[in-house]
C-alpha positions in Angstrom: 22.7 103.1 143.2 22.0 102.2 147.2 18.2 102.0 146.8 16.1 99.2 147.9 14.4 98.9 144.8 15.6 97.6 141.1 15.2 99.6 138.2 12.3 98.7 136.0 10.7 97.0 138.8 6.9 98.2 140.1 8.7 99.8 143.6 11.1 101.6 141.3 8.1 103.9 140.7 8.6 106.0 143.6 12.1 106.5 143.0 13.2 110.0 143.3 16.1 111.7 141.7 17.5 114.5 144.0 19.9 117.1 143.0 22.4 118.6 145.3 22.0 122.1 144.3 19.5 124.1 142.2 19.7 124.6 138.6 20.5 128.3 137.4 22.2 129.5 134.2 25.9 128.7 135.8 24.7 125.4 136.8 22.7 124.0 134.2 25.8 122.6 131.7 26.4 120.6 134.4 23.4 118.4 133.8 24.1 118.2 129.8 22.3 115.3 128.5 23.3 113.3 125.1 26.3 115.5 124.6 24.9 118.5 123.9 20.9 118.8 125.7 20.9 121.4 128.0 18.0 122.2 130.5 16.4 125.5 129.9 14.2 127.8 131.9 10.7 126.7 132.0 9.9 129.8 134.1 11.4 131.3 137.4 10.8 128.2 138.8 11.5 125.2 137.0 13.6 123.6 133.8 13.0 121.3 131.1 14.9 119.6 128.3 13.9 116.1 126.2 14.7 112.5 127.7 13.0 110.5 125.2 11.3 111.4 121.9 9.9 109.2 119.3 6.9 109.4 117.2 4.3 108.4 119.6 5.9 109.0 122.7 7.9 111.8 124.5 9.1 112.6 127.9 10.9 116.0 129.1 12.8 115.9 132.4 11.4 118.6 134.9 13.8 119.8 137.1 12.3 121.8 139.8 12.3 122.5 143.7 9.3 120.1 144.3 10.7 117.5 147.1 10.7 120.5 150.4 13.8 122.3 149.5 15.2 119.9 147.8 15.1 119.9 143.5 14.4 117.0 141.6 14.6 115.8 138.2 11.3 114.5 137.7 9.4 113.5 134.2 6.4 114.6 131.9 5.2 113.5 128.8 4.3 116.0 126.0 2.9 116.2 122.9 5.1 117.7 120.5 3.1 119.8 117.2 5.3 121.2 113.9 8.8 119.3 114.5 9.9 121.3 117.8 6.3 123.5 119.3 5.6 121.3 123.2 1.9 122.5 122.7 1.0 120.2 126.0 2.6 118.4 129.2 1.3 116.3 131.9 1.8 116.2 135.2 5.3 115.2 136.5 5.7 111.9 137.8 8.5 110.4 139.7 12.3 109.6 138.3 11.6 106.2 139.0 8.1 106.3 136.8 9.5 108.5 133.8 12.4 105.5 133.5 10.4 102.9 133.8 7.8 104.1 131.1 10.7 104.3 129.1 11.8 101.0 129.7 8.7 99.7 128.4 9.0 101.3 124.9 12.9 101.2 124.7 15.7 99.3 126.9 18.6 101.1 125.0 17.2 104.4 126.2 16.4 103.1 129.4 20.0 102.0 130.1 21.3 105.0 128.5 18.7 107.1 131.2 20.3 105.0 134.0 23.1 106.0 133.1 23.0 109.3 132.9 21.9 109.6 136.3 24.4 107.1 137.6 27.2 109.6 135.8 25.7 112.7 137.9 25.3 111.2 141.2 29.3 109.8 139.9 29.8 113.5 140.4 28.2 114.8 143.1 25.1 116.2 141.2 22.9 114.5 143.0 21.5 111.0 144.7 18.4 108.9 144.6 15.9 108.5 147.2 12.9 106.1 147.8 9.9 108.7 147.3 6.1 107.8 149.8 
């Protein structure tokens, strides 16, 4: 990772994870998460799948064309009703702040997060960036 700032750490918050192409149907096994999480269509213009779920606590990566023409993989938190219905989600928030929040509740899933960004930047998916 050639950023400035340290995961975990308050500068870390505006950390950006850009992609190097946009998702579609063709391109979205490439960003398989845990084996076997997929992102799926939101709508025509962005994708979702889980990052982080627990009990009191959950957090969907957003993948969408929000940075100019660039897509990102950015983070919202959402309150899941009956086992598997997202009946709400926030706001997205930068890469940098969905990990960190997770760090707070849970290092191994923190780690594992870091990872799995590490692994697609490892191939060519995409980089980070220091967001404003």
């Amino acid at each position: 990772m050639n950023l400035s700032a340290e995961p975990g750490s308050p500068e870390f918050e505006n950390a950006i994870f850009i992609l190097d192409q946009p998702i579609t149907a063709k391109t979205a096994p490439l960003l398989v998460f845990q084996e076997n999480v997929i992102p799926e269509p939101m709508d025509a213009e962005a994708w979702a799948m889980p990052a982080y779920l627990s009990d009191g606590f959950n957090l969907f990566f957003v993948f969408a064309q929000n940075m100019g023409p660039n897509w990102s993989a950015t983070f919202a938190q959402v309150t899941i009703e009956n086992g598997n219905e997202v009946t709400s989600m926030s706001n997205v928030v930068p890469t940098g702040s969905g990990f960190n929040a997770i760090a707070h509740v849970d290092r191994h899933a923190a780690i594992e997060l870091l990872a799995y960004f590490e692994t697609l930047a490892a191939s060519n998916l995409g980089h980070w960036e220091m967001g404003a």
